[in-house]
TITIPA-574676 format. One record per residue: residue in one letter; chain; x, y, z of N, C-alpha, C in turn. Coordinates in pm, 1 decimal. Layout:
% TITIPA-574676
(rec 'A','A',(X,Y,Z),(X,Y,Z),(X,Y,Z))
...
This chain:
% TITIPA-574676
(rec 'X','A',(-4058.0,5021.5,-3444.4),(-4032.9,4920.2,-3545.6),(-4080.2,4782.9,-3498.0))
(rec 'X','A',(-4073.4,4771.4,-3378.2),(-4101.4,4629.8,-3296.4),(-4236.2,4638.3,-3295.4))
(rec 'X','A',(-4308.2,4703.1,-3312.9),(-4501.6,4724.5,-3288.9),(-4474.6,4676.8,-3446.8))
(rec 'X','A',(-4475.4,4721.8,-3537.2),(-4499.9,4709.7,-3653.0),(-4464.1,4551.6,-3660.5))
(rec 'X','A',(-4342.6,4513.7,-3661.0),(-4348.5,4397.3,-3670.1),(-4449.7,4291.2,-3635.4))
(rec 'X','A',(-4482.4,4308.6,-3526.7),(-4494.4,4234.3,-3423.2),(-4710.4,4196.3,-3440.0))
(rec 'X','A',(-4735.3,4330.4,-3470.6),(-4847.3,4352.0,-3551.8),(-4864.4,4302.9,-3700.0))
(rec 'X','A',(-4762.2,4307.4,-3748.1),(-4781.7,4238.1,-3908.1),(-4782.5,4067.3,-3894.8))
(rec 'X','A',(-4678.7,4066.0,-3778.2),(-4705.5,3884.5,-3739.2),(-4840.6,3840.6,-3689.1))
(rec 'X','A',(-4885.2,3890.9,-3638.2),(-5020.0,3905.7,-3602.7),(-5131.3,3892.0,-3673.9))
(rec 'X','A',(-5148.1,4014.0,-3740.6),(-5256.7,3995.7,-3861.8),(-5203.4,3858.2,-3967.0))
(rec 'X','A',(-5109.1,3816.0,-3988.2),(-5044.4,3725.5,-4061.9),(-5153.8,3545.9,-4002.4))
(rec 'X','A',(-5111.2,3592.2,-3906.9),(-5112.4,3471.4,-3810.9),(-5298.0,3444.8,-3850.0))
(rec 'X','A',(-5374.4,3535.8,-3767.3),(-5485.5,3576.9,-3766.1),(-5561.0,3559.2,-3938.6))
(rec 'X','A',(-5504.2,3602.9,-4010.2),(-5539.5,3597.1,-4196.6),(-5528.3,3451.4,-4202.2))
(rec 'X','A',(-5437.9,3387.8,-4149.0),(-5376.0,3241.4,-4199.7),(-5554.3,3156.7,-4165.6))
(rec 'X','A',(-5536.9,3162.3,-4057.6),(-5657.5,3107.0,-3972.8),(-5785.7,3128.8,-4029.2))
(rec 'X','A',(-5789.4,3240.5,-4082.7),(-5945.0,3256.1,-4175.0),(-5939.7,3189.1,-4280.9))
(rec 'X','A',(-5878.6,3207.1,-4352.0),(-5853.6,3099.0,-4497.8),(-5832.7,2959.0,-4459.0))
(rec 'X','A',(-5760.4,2898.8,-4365.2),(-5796.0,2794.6,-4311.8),(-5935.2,2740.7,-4301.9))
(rec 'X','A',(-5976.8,2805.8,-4211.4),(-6106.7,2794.8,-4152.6),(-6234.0,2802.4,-4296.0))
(rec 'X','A',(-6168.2,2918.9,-4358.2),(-6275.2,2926.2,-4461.2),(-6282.9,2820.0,-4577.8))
(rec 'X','A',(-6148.2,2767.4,-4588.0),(-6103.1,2635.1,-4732.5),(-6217.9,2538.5,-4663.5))
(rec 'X','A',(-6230.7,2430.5,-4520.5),(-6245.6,2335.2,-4490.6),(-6414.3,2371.9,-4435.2))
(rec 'X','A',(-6504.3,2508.3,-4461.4),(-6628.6,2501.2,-4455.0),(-6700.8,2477.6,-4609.9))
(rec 'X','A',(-6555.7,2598.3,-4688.7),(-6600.6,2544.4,-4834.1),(-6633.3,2428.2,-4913.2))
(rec 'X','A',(-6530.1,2331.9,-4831.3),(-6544.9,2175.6,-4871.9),(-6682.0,2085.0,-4839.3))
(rec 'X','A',(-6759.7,2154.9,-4768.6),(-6885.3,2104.4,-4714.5),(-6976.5,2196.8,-4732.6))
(rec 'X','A',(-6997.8,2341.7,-4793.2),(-7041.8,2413.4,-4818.0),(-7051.5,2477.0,-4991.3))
(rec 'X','A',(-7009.5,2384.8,-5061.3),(-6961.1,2477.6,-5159.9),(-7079.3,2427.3,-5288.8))
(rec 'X','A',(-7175.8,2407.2,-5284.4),(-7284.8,2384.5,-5355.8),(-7408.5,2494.6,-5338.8))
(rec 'X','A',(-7360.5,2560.5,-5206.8),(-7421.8,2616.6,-5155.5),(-7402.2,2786.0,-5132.1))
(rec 'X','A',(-7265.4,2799.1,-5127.9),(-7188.3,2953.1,-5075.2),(-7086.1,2907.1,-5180.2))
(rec 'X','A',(-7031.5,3048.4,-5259.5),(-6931.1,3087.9,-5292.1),(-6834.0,3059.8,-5192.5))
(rec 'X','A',(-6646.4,3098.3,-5214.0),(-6556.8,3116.3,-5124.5),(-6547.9,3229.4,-5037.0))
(rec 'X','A',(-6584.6,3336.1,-5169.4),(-6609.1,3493.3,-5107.4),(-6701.1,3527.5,-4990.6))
(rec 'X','A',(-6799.9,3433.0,-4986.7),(-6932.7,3420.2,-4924.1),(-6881.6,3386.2,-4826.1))
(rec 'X','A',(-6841.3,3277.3,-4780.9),(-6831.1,3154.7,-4659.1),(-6653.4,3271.7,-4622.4))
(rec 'X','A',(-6570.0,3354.0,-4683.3),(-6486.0,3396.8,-4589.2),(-6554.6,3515.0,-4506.1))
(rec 'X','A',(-6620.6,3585.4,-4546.9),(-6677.0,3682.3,-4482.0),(-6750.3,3616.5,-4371.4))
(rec 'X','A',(-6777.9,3529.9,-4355.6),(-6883.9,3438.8,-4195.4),(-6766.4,3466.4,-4063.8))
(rec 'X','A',(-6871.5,3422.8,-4007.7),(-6812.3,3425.9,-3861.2),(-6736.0,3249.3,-3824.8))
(rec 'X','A',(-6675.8,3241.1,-3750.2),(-6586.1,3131.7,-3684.3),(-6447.8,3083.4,-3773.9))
(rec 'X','A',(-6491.0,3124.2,-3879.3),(-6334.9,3107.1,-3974.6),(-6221.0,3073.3,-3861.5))
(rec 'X','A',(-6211.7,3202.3,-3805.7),(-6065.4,3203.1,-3741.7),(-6056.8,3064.4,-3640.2))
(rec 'X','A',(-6177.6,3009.4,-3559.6),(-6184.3,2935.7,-3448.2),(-6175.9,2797.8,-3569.8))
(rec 'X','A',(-6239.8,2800.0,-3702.3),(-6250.5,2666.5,-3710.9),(-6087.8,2643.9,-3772.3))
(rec 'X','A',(-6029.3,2714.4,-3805.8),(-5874.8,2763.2,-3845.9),(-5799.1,2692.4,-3740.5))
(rec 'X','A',(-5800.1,2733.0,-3621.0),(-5706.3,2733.9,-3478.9),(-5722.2,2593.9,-3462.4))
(rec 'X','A',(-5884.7,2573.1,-3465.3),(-5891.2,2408.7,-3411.2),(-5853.3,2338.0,-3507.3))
(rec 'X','A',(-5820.6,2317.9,-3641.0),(-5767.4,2236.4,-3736.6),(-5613.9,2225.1,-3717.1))
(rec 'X','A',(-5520.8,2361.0,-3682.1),(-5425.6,2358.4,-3657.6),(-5340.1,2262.5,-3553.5))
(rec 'X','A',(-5461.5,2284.9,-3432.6),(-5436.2,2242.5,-3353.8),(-5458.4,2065.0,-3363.2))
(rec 'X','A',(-5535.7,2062.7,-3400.7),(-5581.8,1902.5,-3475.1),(-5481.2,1840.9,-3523.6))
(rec 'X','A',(-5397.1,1895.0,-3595.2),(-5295.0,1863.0,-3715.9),(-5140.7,1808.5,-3631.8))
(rec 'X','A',(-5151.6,1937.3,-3521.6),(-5061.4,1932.8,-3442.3),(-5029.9,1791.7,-3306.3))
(rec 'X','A',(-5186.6,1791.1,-3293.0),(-5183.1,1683.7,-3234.1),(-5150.5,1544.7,-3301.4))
(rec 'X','A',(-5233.5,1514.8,-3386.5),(-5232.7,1419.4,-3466.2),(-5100.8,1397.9,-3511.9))
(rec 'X','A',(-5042.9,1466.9,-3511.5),(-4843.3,1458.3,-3582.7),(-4780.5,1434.6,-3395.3))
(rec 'X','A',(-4824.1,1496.0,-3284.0),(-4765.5,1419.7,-3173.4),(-4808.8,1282.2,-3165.7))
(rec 'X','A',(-4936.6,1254.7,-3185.0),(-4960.1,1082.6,-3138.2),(-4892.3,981.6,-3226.1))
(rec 'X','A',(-4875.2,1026.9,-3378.3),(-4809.8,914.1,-3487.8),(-4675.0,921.1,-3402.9))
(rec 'X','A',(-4606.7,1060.0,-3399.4),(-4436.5,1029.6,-3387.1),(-4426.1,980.0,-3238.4))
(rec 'X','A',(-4531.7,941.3,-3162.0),(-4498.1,890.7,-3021.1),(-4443.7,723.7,-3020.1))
(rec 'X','A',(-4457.6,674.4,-3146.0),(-4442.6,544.8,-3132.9),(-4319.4,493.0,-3166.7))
């Protein structure tokens, strides 16, 4: 039961990151590629992680003050 879980958090996690990744190429891509188009590409997931991570930071440096 714990694999299953633990695996569904996973792919969850992993799905999140492609649609991420895929919304913010669309925004600069979208004259050009469909959505359907630009999710099927490669780096989705990386450009996903690094936005996250972007977001994350950017919310530590405001609340540091």
């Amino acid at each position: 039961m714990s694999d299953f879980l633990g695996q569904f958090i996973f792919d969850f996690i992993t799905q999140s990151f492609n649609h991420i990744g895929a919304s913010i190429k669309w925004i600069f891509l979208r004259n050009k590629l469909s959505y359907k188009e630009i999710l099927k590409q490669n780096w989705n997931n990386r450009i996903g992680l690094f936005f996250i991570i972007l977001i994350i930071l950017l919310i530590m440096y405001l609340t540091s003050y």
